[in-house]
Each structure stands twice: as structure tokens, then as C-alpha cells.
C-alpha positions as CSV (number, residue, x, y, z in Angstrom):
1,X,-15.7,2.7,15.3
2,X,-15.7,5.0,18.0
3,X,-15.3,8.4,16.7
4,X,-16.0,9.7,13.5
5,X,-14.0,10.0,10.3
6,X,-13.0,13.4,10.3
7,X,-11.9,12.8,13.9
8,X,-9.5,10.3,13.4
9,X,-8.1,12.3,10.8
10,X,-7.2,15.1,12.3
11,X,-6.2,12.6,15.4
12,X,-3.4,11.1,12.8
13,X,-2.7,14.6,11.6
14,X,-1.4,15.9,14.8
15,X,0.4,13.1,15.7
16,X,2.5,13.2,12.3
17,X,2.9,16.9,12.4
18,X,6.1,18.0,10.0
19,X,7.5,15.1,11.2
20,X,7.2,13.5,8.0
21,X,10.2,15.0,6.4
22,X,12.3,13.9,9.2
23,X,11.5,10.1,9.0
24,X,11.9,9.9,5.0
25,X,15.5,11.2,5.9
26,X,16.3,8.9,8.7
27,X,14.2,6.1,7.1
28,X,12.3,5.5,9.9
29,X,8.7,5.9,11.5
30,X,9.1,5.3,15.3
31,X,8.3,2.1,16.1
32,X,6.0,3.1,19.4
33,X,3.8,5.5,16.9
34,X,3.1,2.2,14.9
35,X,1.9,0.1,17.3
36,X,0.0,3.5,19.3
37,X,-1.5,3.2,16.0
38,X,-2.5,-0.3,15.3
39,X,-3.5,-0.3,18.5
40,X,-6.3,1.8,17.7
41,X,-7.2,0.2,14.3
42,X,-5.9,3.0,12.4
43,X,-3.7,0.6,10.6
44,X,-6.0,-1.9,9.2
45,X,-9.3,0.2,9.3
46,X,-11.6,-2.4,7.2
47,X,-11.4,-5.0,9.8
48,X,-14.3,-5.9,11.0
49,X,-15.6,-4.4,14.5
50,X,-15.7,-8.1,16.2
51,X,-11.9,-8.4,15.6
52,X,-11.1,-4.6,17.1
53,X,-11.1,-2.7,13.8
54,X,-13.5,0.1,12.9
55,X,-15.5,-1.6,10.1
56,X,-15.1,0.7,7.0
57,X,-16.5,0.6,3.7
58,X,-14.0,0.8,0.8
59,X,-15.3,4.0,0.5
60,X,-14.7,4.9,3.9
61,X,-11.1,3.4,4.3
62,X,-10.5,5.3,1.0
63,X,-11.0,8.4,2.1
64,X,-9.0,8.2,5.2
65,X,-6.0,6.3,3.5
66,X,-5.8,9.4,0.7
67,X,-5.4,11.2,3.9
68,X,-2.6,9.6,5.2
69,X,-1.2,9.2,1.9
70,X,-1.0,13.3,1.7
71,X,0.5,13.3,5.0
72,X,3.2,10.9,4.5
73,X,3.6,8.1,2.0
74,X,5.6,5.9,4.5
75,X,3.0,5.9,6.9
76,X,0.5,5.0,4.1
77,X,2.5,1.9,3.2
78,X,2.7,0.6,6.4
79,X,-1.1,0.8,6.6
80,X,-1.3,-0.7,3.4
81,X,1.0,-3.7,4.8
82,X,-1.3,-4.4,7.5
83,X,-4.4,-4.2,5.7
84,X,-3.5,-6.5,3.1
85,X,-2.3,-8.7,6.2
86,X,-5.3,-8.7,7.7
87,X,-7.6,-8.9,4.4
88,X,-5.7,-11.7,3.5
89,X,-6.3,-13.4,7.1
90,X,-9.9,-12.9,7.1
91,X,-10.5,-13.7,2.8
92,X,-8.2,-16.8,3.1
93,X,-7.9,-17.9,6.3
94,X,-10.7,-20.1,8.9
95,X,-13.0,-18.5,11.2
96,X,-10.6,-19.6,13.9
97,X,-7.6,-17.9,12.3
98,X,-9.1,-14.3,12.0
99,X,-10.1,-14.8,15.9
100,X,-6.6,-15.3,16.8
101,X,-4.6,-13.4,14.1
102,X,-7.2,-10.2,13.7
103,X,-6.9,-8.9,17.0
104,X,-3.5,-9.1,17.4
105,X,-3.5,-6.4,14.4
106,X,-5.7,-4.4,15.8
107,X,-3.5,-4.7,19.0
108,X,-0.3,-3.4,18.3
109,X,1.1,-6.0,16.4
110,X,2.8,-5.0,13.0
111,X,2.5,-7.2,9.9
112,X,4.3,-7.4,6.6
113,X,3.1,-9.4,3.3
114,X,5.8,-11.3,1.1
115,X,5.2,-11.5,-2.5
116,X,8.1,-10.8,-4.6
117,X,11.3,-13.1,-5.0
118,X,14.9,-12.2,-6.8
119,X,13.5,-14.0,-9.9
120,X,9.5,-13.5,-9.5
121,X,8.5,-9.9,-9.3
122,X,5.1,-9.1,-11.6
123,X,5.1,-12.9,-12.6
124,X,4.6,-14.6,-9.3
125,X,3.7,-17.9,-10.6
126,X,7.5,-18.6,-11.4
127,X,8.3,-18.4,-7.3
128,X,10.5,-20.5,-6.1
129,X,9.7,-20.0,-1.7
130,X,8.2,-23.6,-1.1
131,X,6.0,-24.8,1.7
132,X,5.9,-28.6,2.6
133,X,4.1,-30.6,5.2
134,X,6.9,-32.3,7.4
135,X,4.4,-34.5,9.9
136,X,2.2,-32.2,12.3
137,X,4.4,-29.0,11.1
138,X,5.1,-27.0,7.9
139,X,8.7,-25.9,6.8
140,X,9.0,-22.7,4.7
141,X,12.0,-22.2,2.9
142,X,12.3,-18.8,0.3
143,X,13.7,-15.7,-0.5
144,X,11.4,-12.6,-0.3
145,X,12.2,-8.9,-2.0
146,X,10.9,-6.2,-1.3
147,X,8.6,-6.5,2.0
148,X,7.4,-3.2,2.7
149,X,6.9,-2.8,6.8
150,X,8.7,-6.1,7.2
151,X,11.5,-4.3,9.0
152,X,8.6,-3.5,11.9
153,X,7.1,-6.8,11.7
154,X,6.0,-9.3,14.1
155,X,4.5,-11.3,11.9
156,X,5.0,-11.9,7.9
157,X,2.1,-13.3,5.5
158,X,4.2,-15.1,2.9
159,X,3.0,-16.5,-0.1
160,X,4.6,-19.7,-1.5
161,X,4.5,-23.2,-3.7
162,X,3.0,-26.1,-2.1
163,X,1.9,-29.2,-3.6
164,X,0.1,-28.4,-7.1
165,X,-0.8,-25.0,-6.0
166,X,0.2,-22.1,-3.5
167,X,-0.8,-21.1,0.2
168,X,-0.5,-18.0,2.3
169,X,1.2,-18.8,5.6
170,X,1.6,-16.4,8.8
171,X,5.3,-16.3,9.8
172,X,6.3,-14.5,13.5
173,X,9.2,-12.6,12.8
174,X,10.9,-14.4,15.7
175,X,11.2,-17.9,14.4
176,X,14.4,-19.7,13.8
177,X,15.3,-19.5,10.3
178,X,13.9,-15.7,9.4
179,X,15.9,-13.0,8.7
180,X,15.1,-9.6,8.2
181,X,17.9,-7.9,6.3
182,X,16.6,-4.1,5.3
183,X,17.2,-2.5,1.9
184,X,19.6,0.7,2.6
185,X,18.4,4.2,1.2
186,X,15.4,2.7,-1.1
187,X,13.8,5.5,-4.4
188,X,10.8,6.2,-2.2
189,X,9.0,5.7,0.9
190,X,12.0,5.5,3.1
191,X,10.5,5.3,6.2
192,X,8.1,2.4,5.1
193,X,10.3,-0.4,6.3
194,X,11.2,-2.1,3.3
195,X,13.3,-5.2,3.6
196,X,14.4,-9.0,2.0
197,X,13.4,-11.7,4.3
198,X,15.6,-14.4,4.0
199,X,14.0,-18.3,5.1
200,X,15.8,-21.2,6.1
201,X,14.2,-23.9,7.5
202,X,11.7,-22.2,9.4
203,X,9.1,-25.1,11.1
204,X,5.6,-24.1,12.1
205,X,2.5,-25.4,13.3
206,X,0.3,-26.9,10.4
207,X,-2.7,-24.3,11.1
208,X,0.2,-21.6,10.5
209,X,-1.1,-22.1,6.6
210,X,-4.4,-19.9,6.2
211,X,-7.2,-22.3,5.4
212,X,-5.3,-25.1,5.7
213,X,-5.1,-25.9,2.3
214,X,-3.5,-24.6,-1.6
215,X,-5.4,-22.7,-4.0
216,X,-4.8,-22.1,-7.1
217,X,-1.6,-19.4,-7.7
218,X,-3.5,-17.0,-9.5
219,X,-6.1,-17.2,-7.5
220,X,-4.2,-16.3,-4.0
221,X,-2.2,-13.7,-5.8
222,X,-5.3,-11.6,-6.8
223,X,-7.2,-12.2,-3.9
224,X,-4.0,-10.6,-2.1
225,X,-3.0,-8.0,-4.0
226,X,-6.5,-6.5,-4.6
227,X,-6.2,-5.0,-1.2
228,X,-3.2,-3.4,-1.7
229,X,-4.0,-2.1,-5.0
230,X,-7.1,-0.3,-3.7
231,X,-4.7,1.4,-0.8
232,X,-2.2,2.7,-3.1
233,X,-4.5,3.3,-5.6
234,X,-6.3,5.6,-2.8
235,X,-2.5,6.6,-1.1
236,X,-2.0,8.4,-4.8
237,X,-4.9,10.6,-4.5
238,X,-3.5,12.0,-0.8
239,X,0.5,12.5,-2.8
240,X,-2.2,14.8,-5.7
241,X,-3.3,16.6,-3.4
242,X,-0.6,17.0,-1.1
243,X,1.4,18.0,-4.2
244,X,-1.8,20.2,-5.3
245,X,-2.0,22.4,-1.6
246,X,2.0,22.9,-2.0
247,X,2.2,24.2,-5.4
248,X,-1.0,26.5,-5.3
249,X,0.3,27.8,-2.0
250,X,3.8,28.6,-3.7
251,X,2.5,29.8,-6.5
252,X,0.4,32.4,-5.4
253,X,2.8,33.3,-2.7
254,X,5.8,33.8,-5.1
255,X,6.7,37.1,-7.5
256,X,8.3,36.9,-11.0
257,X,8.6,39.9,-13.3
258,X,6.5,42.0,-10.9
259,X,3.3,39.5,-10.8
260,X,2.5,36.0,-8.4
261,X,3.6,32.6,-10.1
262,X,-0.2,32.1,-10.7
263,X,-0.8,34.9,-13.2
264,X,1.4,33.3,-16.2
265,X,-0.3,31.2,-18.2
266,X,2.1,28.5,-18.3
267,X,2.4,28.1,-14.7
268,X,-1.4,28.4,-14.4
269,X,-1.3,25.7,-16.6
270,X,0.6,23.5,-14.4
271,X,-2.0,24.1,-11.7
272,X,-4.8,23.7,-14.0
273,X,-3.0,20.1,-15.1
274,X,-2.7,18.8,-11.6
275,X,-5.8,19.9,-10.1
276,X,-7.3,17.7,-13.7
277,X,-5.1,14.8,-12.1
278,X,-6.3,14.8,-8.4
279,X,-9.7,14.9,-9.6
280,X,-9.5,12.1,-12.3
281,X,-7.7,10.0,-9.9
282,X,-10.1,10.4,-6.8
283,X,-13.3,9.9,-9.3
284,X,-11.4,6.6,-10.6
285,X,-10.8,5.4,-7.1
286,X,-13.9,6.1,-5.8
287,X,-15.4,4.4,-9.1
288,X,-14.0,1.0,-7.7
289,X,-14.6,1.3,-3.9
290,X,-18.1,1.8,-5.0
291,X,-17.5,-1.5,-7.0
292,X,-16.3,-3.1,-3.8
293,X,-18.9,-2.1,-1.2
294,X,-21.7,-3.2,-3.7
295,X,-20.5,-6.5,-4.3
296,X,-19.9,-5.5,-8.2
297,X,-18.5,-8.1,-10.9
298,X,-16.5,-5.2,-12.3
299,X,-14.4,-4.7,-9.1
300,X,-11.3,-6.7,-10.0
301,X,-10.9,-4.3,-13.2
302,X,-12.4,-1.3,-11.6
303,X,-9.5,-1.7,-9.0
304,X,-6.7,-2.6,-11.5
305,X,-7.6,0.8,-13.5
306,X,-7.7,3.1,-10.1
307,X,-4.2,1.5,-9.4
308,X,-3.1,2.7,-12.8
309,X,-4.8,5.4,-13.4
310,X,-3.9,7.5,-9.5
311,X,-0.4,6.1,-9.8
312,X,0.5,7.3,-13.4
313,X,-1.4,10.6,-12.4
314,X,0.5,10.8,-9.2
315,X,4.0,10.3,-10.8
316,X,3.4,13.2,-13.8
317,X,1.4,15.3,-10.7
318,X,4.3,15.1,-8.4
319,X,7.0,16.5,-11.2
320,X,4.5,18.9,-12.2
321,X,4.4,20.0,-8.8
322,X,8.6,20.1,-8.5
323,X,8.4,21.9,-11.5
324,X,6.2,24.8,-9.8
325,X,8.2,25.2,-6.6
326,X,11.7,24.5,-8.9
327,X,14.3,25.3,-5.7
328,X,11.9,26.0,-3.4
329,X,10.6,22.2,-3.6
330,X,13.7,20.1,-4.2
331,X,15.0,20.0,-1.0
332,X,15.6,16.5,0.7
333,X,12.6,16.3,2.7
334,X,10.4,18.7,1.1
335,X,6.5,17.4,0.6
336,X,7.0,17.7,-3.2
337,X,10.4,16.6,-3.3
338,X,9.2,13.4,-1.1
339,X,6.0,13.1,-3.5
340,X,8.4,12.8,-6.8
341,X,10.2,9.6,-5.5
342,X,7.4,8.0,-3.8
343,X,4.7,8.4,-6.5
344,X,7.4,7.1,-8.5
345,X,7.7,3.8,-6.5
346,X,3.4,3.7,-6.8
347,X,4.2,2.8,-10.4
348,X,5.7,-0.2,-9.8
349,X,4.5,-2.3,-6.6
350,X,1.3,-3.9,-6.0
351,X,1.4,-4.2,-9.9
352,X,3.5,-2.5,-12.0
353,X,2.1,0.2,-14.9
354,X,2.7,-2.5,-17.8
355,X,1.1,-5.7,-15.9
356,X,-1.7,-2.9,-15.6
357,X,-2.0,-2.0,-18.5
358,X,-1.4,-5.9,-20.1
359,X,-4.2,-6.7,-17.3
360,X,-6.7,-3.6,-19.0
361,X,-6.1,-4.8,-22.5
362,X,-7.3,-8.3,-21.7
363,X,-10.5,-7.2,-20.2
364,X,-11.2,-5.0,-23.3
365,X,-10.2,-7.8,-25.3
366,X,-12.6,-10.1,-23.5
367,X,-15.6,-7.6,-23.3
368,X,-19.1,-8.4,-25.1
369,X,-18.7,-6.0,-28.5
370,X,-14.9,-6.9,-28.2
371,X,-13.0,-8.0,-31.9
């Protein structure tokens, strides 16, 4: 890449500024600060230097998505949109496919990744969004939930049945037969875009399916998602810490009964409690990027436990942190206040605390030693 780390964060820093409260209550991130963005990789920062990205270990990417995450939440899920785009591009798709796609995301185009259906959420093998060969074409036809950045989109990855197993297929935004149809007022992240896409009909060219060929459901699905999971695994450590700065601030700052917030015990205790969560959750997550730069067989679990782990700590660090500021940080807007409903939302997407925990008891289960 062509600065350094700490460069590029303080580069995204002062182009979010306090702006952050301002697009969670308008819902929107300006669409020209996106693409300014993407343009310079800062949306997808683990693709590969060839393709226009800047290359980053897990590590790496890590660190400067926890940043983002403490900046604004919204702005982290975009990221982690395009970055599962793209890592699902260059895992699944030909070396011809990452030429063409790849650079386009590290261009200024805006991508969006469509798992979810009204009747397949955690269990994705009961989808019902079909692709089928029709001659020297594909037709998609499905119902996606829940698409975060799809409302910014120029392109959709969408995941969906065809023939015996499933195939990930790249979708521009501008072809007959999708609709974008955006979900008013969401819990959290309101600025991240999220939307149903609605398709009907929509015909593509046959290299529109990445690889060219079905894999195995399963298979696709945690190739996919493992992306993701790292990002808001990461994007969870940023809301601790956000959430940490906020209440120490306040709570040295503010008098009660003639002393700061700090010097009684049980607010201390708060403090202590969500400084213990930032640091569990940032030693978890850098546990599995470790796992993921060295080519460890333990990354799939590593990752599924720093997705659990960061978001569960995330959601009790977040109302800890309300719970220090009390008025002062439950204002619409307020970092804390925007930290309690988007932590929230971390407990659910990209894998939801139960499939996470259902996933962490099989590998137990399975272990050498195991009953």
C-alpha cells in the first residue's frame, strides 16, 4: 500500500469527523465518501496489490477495521460488505473473474453480499433464490433480506440453489429484474445501507456465476461468511473501545456527592468490566487473524469464537457504557447511545450468538480427549 497504517487511519479519521452521529440519524453515509473511499482500497483492504488493494494481513486489516468500527459502525459494515465481496470473488471465482471484478472494487465501485431469505436466515441450506442455466445465460430468481450496503451497490454477490448444489453469482444492481427496496429505520447501523433485494427474472452472462460451477452449500456458505465474521468480529473491538474512551472520559470529568464518577467503587467497577471486555475481545480476535495469516487448521473455529466472543462483549460493553454516562449518553446520536444498538445487531448477522455457540459445542464435541 502506499502509506502506512497509522496514516490511513488518521486519513479516515478526519474525513469521518463527528459526522458519525449525523449519518446514523439520517441513515445515510454520503454516497461520494464511499466510492472516495473504495477508490483508495480503504474498503476492501485485503485485496491483493495486483488488483489495486493494499495487501493486508488479517492482522493488519484487523487492526484498521477495529478502527473504523470505533469511528462509526455504518462505515465498518460497508467495509465489511465489500470485503466479503471481494474475498468471495477472489476464494471462489477464476483468475479471469478477480481481473475484472477486483479492480472495479478497488475503483469506486460498491458491492453488497446476499445471504439471508424471508424463510432462510442462520439455516441457509433451506434457500429458496434459484440459479438455472437457460442456453448461454443464467436466470436468477429469489428473495434476499437483509443486504447490508446493498442500498449503495453496483453490484450484488448473491448466493443461491443450482443444480445439486449452490453458486455465488455477481449481480449489477442495474439489471432488469432487481430491485432494491431499503429497510426503513433498522435497530443498528443505520447508515449501513441495509435493504431486501427482490429478483425476477434477472438473465446474465454464464461467466456471471463465480467459477463457473456449484459447490457444495455448506461449503460456499463458510467460505463466505468467514470474511465477514473476522470484520465484525474485529468492528466489535473498535465499538469497546469507542465505548471505553467515552465512559472513562465522562467519568472522570463528572462530580457526585462532592467526588468524580471514578472514585466509587461501583462505577470504577463498570470501567474495570469494560476495559476486561476490550481486552478479551482484541486478544480473541487477534488469536484468529494470527490463525489466518499462518495458514492454521484451527482458523474456521478460531474465527467463529472471535465473532462470538467481541460481539457478546461488545453488546454487555456498550450498556455498561450507557449505564456510566446514564443521560449524558442516551441521546440519539450519542457514540454510546449508537454503540448500544449496533453491538446489538453484531449479535446476530454474519452468524448469530446461538449458531455460534451450536457451531463451538460441535468442535468441543469433536476434539481428540472429547466424550
Amino acid at each position: 500500500m502506499g502509506e502506512d497504517l497509522s496514516g490511513a487511519m488518521t486519513s479516515v479519521t478526519l474525513r469521518v469527523g463527528d459526522l458519525a452521529g449525523e449519518w446514523d440519524r439520517t441513515g445515510l453515509i454520503p454516497l461520494d465518501l464511499l466510492r472516495d473511499l473504495g477508490a483508495e482500497g480503504r474498503l476492501c483492504a485485503e485485496v491483493p496489490e495486483q488488483y489495486g488493494g493494499w495487501g493486508l494481513s488479517s492482522m493488519h486489516s484487523g487492526a484498521y477495521t477495529a478502527h473504523v468500527g470505533g469511528l462509526c459502525s455504518s462505515l465498518r459494515s460497508v467495509m465489511t460488505s465489500q470485503g466479503m465481496a471481494a474475498w468471495t470473488i477472489q476464494r471462489l471465482g477464476t483468475a479471469e473473474q478477480s481481473a475484472v471484478h477486483l479492480p472495479r472494487l478497488t475503483g469506486g465501485g460498491l458491492a453488497a453480499v446476499g445471504f439471508s431469505e424471508p424463510g432462510a436466515g442462520s439455516d441457509l441450506a433451506a434457500m429458496t433464490t434459484t440459479v438455472r442455466r437457460d442456453g448461454d445465460a443464467v436466470v436468477v430468481d429469489g428473495h434476499k433480506k437483509w443486504v447490508t450496503a446493498a442500498h449503495y451497490a453496483d453490484l450484488l454477490v448473491v448466493v443461491g440453489r443450482y443444480e445439486d448444489g449452490a453458486v455465488a453469482v455477481v449481480v449489477p444492481t442495474d439489471m432488469p429484474g432487481v430491485r432494491i427496496e431499503r429497510i426503513a429505520a433498522p435497530l443498528g447501523c443505520r447508515a449501513a445501507g441495509h435493504a431486501d433485494v427482490h429478483l425476477d427474472g434477472v438473465r446474465l452472462p454464464a461467466d456471471s456465476v463465480l467459477g463457473g460451477h456449484g459447490l457444495p452449500t455448506a461449503l460456499l456458505v463458510t467460505t463466505a461468511l468467514a470474511y465477514g465474521r473476522m470484520s465484525v468480529a474485529w468492528g466489535c473491538v473498535g465499538i469497546l473501545r469507542a465505548c471505553l474512551a467515552a465512559a472513562t472520559a465522562h467519568a472522570a470529568g463528572r462530580e457526585q456527592f462532592g467526588r468524580p464518577l471514578a472514585e466509587h467503587q461501583l462505577v470504577a467497577g463498570h470501567i474495570a468490566d469494560l476495559y476486561t471486555a476490550e481486552q478479551v475481545a482484541a486478544r480473541v480476535c487477534e488469536h484468529a487473524s494470527r490463525c489466518w495469516d499462518e495458514g492454521s487448521p484451527d482458523q474456521v473455529v478460531a474465527t467463529v469464537l472471535a465473532k462470538h466472543v467481541s460481539a457478546t462483549q461488545a453488546a454487555r460493553g456498550a450498556a455498561t457504557a450507557v449505564q456510566v454516562l446514564a443521560s449524558a449518553g442516551s441521546r440519539d446520536g450519542h457514540t454510546v447511545a449508537r454503540a448500544y444498538r449496533d453491538a446489538k445487531l453484531m449479535e446476530i448477522i454474519e452468524g448469530s450468538n446461538e449458531l455460534c455457540r451450536v457451531m463451538l459445542a460441535q468442535h468441543a464435541l469433536s476434539a481428540p480427549g472429547a466424550p
